[in-house]
ZASE-971103 format. One record per residue: residue in three letters; z, x, y of N, C-alpha, C in turn. Coordinates in steps of 0.001 Angstrom, whole numbers, plus 500000, padded with zeros to 6 digits. Atoms other than C-alpha are relative to their C-alpha. Example, Ala and Ser with C-alpha at 12.3 -4.5 7.8 and 13.67 -1.06 7.14 Angstrom:
2
ala500000500890498810507800512300495500500000500900501200/ser499940499180498810507140513670498940500730499230501090/
! end
This chain:
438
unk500263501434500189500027529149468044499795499323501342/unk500173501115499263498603526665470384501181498887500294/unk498994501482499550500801523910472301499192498747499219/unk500623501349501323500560520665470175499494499434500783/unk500935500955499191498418518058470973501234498885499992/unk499192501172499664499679514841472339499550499011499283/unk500453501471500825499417511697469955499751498549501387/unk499856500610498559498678509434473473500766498816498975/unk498982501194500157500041506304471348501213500074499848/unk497722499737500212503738507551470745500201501326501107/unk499793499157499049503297509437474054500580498776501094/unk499667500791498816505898507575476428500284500268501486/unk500507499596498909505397507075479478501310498500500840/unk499219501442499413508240504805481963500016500415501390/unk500049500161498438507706503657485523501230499515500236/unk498980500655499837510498503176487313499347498966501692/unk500613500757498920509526500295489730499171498918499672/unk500811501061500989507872496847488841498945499430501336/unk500489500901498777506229496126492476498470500208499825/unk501404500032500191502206496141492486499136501531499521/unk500300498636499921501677499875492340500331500199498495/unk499221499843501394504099499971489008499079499134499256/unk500793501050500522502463497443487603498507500648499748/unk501664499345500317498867498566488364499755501404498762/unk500297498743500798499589501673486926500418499886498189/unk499641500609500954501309499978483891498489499827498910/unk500574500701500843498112498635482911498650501025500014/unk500793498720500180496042501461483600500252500874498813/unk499822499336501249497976503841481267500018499315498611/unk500332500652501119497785501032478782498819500711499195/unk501407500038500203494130501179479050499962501586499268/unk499636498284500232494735505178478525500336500372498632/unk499382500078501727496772504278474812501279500393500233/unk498654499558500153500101505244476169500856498808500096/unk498815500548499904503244503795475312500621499835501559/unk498889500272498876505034502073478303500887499213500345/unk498952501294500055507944500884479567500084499937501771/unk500110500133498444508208499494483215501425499632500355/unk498185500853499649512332499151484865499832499909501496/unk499752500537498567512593497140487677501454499587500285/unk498990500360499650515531496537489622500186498601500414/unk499520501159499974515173493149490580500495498950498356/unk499792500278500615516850490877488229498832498685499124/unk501664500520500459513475488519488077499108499929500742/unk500745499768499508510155488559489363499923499052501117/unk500091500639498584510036487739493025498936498916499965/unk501236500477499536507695484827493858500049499188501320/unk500010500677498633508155484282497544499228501871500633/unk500537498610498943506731487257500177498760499888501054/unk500504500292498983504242487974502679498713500632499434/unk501547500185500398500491488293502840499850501664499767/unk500491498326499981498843491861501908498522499682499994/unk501777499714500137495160493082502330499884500994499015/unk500695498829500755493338494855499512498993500379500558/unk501246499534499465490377496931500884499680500509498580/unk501081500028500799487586497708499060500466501254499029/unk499488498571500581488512501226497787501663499548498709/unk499620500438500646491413499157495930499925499239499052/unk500011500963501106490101496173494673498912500479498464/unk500644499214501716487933498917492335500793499916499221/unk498958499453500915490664500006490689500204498014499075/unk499326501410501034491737495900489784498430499682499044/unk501562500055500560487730495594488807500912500829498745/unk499567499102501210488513498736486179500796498957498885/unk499073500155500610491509497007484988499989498138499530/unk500482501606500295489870493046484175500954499249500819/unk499393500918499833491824491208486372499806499597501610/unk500356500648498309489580490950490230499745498591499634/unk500454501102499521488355487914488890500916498587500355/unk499036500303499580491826486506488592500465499595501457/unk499105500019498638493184487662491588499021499211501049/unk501142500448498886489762486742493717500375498273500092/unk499592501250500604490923483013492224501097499696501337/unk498399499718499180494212483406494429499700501077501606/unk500174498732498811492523485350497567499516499130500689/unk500961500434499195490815484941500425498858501205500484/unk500964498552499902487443487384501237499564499477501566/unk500302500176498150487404487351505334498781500713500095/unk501250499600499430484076487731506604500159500853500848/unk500095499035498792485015489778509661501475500621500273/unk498963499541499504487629491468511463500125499650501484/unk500103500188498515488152490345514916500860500854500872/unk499191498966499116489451492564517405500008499344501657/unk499537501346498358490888490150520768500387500865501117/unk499039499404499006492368491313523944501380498755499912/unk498887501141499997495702489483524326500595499198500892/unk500017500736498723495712488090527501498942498704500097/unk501208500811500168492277486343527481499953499649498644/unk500473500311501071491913486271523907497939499989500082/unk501368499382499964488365487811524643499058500933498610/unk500226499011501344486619489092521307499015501434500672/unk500140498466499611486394492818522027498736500818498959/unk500762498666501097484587494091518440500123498937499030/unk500502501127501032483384491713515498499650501297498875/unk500431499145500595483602494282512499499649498743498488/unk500342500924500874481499492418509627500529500614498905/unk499269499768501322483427492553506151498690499982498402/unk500780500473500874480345491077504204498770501231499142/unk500622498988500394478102493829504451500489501597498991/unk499439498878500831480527496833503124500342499833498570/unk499293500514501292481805494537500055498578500273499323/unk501324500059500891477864494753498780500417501747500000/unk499711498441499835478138498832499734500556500218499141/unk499538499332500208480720499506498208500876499212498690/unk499921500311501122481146497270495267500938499181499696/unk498914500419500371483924495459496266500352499318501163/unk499470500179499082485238492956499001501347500413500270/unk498568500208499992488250493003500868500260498764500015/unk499387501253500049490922490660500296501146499352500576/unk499166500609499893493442488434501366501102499190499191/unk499458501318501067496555486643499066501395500547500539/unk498610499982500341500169486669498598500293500911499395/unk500058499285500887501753489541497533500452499711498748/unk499260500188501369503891487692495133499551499634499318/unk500390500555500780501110485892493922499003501356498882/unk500542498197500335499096489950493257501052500020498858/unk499173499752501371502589490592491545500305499330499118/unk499862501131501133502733487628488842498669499996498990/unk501093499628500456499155488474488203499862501164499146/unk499794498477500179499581492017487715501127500008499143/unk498752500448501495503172490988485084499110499705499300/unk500308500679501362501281488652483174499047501386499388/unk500920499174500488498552491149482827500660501155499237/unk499173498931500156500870494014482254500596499442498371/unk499462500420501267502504491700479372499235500000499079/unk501479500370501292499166490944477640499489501334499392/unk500355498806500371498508494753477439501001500967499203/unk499245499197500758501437495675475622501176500616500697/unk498870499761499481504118496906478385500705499136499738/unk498914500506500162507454496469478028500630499587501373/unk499487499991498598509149495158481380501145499870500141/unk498407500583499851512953495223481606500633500047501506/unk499428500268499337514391493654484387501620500951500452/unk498872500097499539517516493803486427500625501791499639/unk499847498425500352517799498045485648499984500938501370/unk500147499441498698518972499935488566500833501819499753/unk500126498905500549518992503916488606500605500498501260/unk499898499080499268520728506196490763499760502035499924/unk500161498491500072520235509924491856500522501085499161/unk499278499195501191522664511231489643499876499562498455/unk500058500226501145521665509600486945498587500402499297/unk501351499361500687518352511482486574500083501362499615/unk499934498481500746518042514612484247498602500785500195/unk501554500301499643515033516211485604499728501273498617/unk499823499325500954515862519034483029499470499368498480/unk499768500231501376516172517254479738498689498736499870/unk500486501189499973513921514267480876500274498940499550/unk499571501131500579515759511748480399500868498962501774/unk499617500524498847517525508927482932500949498945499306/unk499135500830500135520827507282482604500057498362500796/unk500477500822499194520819504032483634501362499294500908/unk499119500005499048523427502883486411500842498460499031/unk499483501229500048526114500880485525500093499615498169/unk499863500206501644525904501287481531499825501189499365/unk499728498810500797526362503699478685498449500696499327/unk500975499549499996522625503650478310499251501195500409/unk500575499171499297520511506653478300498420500084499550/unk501007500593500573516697506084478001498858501322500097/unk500604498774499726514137509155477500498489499545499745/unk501742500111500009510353509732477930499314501273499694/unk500989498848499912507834511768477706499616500235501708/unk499727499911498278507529511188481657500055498775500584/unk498983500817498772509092509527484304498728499750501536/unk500691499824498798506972507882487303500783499323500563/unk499414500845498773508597506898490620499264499242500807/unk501265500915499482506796503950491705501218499239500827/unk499252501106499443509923502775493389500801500269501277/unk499583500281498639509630502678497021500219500764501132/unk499980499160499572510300504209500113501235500800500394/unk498453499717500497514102504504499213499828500758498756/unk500498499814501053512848506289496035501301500717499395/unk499332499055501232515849508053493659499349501290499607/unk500848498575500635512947510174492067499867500915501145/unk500524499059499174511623511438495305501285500800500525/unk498766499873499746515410512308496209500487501033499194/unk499549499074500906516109514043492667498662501045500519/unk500524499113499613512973515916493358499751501144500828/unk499779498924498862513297516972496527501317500801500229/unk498706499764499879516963517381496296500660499659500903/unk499334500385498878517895515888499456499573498577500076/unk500402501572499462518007512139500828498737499778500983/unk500947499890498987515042511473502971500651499158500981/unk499368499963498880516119511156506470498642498903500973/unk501196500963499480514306507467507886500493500790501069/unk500315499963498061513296508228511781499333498650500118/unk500549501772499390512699504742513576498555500979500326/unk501559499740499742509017504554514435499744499333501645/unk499952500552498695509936502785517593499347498868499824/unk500617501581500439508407499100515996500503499076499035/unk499685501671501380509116495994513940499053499170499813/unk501187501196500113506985493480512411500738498924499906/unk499763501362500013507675489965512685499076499278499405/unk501151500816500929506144488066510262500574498450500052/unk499986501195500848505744484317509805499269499636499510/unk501067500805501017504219481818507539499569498613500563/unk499998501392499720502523478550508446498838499217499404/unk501160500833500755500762475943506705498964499574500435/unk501206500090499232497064476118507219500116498128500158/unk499809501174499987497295472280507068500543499147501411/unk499504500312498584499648471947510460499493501060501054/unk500618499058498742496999474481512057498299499244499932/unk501062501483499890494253471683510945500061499153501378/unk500098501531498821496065469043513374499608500693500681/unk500104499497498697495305471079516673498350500552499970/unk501118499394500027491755471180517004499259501767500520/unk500462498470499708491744474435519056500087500994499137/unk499388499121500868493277476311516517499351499972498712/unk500100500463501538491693475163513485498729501221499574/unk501251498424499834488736478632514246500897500912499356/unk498865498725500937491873480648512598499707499578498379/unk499439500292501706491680478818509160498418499134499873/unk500963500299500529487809477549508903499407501080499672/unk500879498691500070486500480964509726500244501026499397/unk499501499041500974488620482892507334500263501383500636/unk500078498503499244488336485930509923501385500867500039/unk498461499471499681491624488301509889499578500218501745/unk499866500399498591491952487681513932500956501479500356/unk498943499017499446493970490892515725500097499766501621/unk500145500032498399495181490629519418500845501050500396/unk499504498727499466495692493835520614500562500260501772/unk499197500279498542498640494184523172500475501060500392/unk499313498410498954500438497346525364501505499952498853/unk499268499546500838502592498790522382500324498779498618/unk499964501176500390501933495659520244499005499518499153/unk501414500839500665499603493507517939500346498499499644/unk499629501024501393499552490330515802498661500068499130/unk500325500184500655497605489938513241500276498587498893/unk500505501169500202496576486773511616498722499884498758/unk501112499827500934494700485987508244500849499055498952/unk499925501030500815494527483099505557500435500529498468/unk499695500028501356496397483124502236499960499155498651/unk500251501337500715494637480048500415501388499447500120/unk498712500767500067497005477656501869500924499790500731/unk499433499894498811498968479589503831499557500818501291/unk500951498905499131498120481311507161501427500862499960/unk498914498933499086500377485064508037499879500359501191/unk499961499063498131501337486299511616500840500936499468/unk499572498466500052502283489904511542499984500071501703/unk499665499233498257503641490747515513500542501186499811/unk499427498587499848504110494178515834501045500002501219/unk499865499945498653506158494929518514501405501208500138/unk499537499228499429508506497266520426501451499742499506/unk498803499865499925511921498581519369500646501646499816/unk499841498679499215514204501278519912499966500834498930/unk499783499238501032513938504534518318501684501066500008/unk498582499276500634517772505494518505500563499564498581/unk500057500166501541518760505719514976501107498834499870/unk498863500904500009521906503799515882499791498273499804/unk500485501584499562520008500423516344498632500230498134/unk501160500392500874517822501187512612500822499212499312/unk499837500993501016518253498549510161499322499859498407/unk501290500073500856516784498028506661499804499077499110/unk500422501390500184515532495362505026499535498605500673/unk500344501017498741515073491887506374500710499398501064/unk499047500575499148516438490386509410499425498281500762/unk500280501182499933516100486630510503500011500251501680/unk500425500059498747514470486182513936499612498718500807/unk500304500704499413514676483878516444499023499470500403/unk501244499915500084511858482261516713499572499590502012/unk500250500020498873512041480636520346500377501155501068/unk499730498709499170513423484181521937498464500369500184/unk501177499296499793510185485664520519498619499281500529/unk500507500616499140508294482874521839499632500214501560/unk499931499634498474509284483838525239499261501379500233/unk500567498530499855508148487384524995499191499993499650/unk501243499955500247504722486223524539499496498817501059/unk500230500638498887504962484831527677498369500113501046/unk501102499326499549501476486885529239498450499375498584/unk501237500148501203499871486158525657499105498598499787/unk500936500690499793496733484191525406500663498386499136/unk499699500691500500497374480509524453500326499778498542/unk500118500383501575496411480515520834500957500563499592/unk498950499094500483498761483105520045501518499305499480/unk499007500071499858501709481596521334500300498064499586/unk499845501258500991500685477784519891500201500182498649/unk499879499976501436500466479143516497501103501008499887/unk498779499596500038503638480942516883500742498637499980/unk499418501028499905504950477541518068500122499263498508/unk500145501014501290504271475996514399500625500431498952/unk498852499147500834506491478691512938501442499261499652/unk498650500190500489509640477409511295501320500843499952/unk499042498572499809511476480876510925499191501031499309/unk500461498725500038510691484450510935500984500673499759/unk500070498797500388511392487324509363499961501202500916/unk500331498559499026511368491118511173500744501786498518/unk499577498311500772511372494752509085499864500807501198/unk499918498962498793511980497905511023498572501070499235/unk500470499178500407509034500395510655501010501615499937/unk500013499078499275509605503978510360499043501310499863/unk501043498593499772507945507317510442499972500277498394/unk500537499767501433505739508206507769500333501497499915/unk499609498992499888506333511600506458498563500724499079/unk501205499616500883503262513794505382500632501625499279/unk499373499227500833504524516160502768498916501424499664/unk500433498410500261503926520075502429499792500414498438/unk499150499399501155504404522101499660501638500391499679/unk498120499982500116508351522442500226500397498217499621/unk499540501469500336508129518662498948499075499312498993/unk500625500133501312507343518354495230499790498190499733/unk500210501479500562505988515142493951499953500244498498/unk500503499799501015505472516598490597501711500955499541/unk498883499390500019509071518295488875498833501310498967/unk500592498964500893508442521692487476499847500107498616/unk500241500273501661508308520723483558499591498663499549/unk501229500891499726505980518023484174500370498702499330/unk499170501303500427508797515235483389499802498933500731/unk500152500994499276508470513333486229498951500142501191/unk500474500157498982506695512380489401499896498907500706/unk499869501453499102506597509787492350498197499825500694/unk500852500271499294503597507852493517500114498973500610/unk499888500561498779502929505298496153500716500120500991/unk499222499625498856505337504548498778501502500920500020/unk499024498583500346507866507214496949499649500875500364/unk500871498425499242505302509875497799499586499840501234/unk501386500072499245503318508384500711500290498838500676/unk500012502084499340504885505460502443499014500261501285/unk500647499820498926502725505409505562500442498277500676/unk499381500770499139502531502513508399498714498702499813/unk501291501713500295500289498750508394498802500135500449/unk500434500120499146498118499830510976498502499707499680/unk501058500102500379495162500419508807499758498944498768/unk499996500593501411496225498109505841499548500303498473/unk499460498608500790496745501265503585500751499904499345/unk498730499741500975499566500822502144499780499581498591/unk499930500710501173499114498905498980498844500815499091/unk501166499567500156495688500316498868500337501322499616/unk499874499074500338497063503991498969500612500339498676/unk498706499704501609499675503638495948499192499711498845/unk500994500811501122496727501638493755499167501246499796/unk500868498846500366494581504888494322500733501127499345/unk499070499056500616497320507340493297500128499959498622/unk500488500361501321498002505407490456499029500037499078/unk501225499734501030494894505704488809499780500852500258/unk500559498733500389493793509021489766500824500595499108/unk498677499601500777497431509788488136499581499930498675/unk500240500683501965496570507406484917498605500569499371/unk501444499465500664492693508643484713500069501603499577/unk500093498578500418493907512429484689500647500081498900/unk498824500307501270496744511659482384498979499378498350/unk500837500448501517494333510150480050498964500708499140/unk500758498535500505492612513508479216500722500221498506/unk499317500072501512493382514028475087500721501577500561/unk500255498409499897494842517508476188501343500265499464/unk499036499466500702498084519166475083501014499795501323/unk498708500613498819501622518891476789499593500968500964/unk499860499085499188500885522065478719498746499171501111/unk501205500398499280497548520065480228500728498591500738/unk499855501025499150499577517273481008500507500230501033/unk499100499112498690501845519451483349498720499767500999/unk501663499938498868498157520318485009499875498821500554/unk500255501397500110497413517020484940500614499557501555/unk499242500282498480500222516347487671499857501015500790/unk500165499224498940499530519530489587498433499312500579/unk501033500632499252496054518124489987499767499020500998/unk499873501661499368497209514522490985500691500513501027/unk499056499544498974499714516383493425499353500477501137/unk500774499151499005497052518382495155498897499393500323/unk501688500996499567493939515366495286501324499440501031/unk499289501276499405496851512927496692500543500407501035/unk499494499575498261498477514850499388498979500454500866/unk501136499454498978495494516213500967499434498178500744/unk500330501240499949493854512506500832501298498999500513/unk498895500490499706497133510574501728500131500642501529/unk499762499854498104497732512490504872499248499725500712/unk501493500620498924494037511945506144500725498538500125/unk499663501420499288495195508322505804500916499714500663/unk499075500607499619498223508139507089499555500722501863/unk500228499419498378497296510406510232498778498694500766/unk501183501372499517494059507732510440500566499021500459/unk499195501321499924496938504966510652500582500359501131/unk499852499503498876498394506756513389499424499860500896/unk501158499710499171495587507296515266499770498672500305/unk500373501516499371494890503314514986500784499061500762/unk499153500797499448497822502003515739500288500597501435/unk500342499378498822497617504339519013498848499238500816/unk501005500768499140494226502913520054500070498624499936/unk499739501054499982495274499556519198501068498969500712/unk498491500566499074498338499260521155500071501115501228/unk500000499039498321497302500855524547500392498921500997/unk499353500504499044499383500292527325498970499424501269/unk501072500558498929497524498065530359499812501346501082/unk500330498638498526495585500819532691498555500483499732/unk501722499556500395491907502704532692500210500366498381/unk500145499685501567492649504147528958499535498891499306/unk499840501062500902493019500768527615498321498925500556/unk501088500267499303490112499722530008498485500460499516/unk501213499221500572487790502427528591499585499442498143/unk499966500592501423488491501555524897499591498852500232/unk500804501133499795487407497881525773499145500218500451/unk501138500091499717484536499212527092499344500456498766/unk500312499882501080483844501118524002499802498793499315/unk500019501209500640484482497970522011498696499505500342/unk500862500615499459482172495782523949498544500746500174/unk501604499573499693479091497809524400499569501823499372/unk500369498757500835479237500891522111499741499486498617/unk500458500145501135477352501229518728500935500445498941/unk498777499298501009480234502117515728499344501259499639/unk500954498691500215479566506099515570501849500389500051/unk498664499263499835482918508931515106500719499495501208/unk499463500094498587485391508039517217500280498974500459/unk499635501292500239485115504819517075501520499360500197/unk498564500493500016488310502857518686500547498810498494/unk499297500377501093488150500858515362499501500616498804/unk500541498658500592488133503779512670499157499301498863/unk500608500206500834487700500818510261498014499713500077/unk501183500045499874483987500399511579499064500816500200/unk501070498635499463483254504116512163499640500529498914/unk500968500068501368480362504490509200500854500955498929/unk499186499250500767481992507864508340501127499982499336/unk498754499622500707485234507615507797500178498164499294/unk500392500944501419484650504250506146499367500132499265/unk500535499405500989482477505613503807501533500639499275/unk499096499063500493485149508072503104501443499127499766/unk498327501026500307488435505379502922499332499075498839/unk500260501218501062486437502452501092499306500651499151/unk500991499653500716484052504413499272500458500603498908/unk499126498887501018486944506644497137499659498758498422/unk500212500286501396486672506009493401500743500592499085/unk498825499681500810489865506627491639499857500427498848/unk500767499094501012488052507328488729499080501367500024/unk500679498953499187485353509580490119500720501179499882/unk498898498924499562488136511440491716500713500978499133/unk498987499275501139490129512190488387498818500663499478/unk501034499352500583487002513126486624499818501296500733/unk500450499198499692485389515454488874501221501181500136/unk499117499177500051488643517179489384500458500496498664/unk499789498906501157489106517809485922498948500712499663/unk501537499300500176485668519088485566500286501276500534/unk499214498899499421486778521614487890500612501027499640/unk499021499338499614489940522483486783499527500884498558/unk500343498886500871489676525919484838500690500158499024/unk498854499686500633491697526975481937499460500671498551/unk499865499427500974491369529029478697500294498932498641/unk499850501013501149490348526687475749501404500522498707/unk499227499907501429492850526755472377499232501591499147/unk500597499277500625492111529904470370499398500778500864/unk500823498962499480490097532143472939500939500772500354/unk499485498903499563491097535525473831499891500550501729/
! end
């Protein structure tokens, strides 16, 4: 006898994680016919946070799923990318945004993430997920055996047909999977983020080229950046900057930052910088740390095809390229488009070996790419950093390119992915011995 087929509507399916990734994928496997249930640990849906970029290669996936025109409502679509020195505030590299969004079917964007995640609920609600709040899961409370997951803190025990870890780079799943805690390493950086109302970046006429021209602005400094870009409404500063990598000094979560200290330590930095820092109220600072690019001794997929972790459970990586959000949205759907194959339980197992073996290959290119940028982007003052501004200034975008996002190739190859595509052709591929043949 043949393995049974799967009924996809009384085939359940529960994310653990409610943040944009969970969500996306929520409404994907909808689309798919599966039963879902989404458990988030916060007790209600956040609506405060900081700005995110969708690139193009993401905002497909929200296209797929009816709800760009929404979000585009609540965005901003930056014409360019500016690339500064941080001393002069000299524009180094003008990468145009306008032209790739026709390419490739899709602008990038600018918004709030909290306003992405309220978008991405309602939507999620209208499609039939279930969303239960305030549900928090520890390591021991996952059965990777029986498939099932106790839930922390109550006599509850809640079972699926499979389990996705969409939750984070603290993940439980990735933990039961791997069997060990993942071990943060500082990255040797922090971001400092504030918020300020495009409105009090109106009064100051110099300044007001940040919030007419919509441009995401970067001023690239010796182990350092900021970054700068409009959130209808509000403007974000993202400062990268220098801290230590003894483990003794990591931290996690948020920490409240002085704002006139860091003032001072942008003492060298070009005026604008350090006026529109001035208009800051209070800041914020997260600790980065080291991304980890995963082998085969580090399952994303459990061996009886109960569970698995995607986005920053599998794949956290670093800002540099504005990847992150973007990488977990592609996972997700190649995940939900393979998963949505009518095939039998034994195909759904496949199913995740497939998604296991597109996503780590693809995932490390990006995260090593993020590497690589945040390297040429934060060169220390000397000829290196000298040469790269010459590049900038008077080279044509070809391999190699000090900004990777403008080097044809490997933008082709980052914005150009097709989460759908991807699942398809790979099942096309994948081989196997129909029902009944000998």
């Amino acid at each position: 006898m043949g393995t049974p087929k799967i009924s996809l509507s009384n085939f359940h399916v529960c994310i653990i994680g409610g943040g944009v990734v969970g969500l996306t994928g929520s409404i994907l496997l909808r689309q798919q016919g599966f039963k879902v249930t989404v458990l988030e640990r916060d007790a209600a849906l956040h609506t405060t946070g900081a700005g995110i970029q969708l690139h193009p290669n993401a905002v497909r996936v929200l296209q797929d799923i009816n709800v760009y025109e929404k979000i585009k409502s609540k965005s901003v679509i930056p014409p360019s990318i500016v690339l500064k020195d941080y001393r002069t505030g000299q524009t180094l590299h003008t990468q145009d945004l306008l032209e790739p969004a026709v390419k490739y079917g899709a602008p990038l964007l600018t918004l709030h993430r909290a306003h992405l995640r309220e978008l991405l609920y309602d939507e999620a609600h209208a499609h039939g997920v279930e969303i239960r709040h305030g549900i928090k899961i520890d390591t021991a409370g996952i059965d990777l055996i029986n498939g099932e997951i106790k839930l922390h803190g109550s006599l509850e025990t809640l079972k699926a047909d499979l389990f996705i870890g969409a939750d984070g780079a603290q993940s439980v799943v990735r933990e039961a999977l791997g069997g060990r805690k993942e071990t943060a390493i500082p990255h040797g950086k922090i971001v400092n983020r504030i918020l300020v109302e495009e409105s009090a970046i109106m009064e100051i006429p110099r300044l007001r080229y940040l919030v007419q021209g919509h441009d995401i602005n970067v001023w690239l400094g010796p182990e350092c950046e900021a970054v700068t870009y409009g959130l209808d409404g509000i403007f974000n500063i993202a400062l990268t900057w220098p801290w230590s990598t003894d483990p003794k000094d990591m931290f996690f979560g948020a920490q409240t930052v002085d704002l006139d200290d860091l003032h001072l330590k942008l003492g060298t930095w070009e005026p604008d910088v350090r006026d529109l820092l001035g208009l800051g109220t209070d800041c914020l600072r997260w600790m980065f740390f080291e991304p980890v690019i995963d082998d085969e001794n580090m399952p994303w997929v459990d061996d009886l095809g109960k569970f698995c972790i995607v986005g920053d459970a599998a794949h956290r990586g670093l800002p540099y390229l504005g990847q992150g959000a973007a990488a977990g949205i592609e996972s997700v759907a190649v995940l939900a488009y393979l998963l949505g194959k009518d095939k039998n339980r034994q195909h759904v197992k496949d199913c995740l070996n497939i998604y296991q073996r597109l996503r780590k290959e693809r995932t490390a290119h990006v995260i090593r790419a993020t590497l690589k940028t945040g390297r040429l982007w934060q060169m220390q003052d000397g000829p290196l950093k000298d040469e790269r501004d010459r590049e900038f200034l008077n080279d044509t975008p070809s391999v190699g390119y000090p900004n990777p996002l403008a080097d044809p190739f490997f933008q082709s190859w980052l914005w150009g992915f097709d989460a759908r595509k991807a699942a398809e052709n790979a099942w096309a591929a994948y081989q196997y011995i129909p029902e009944g043949s000998t």
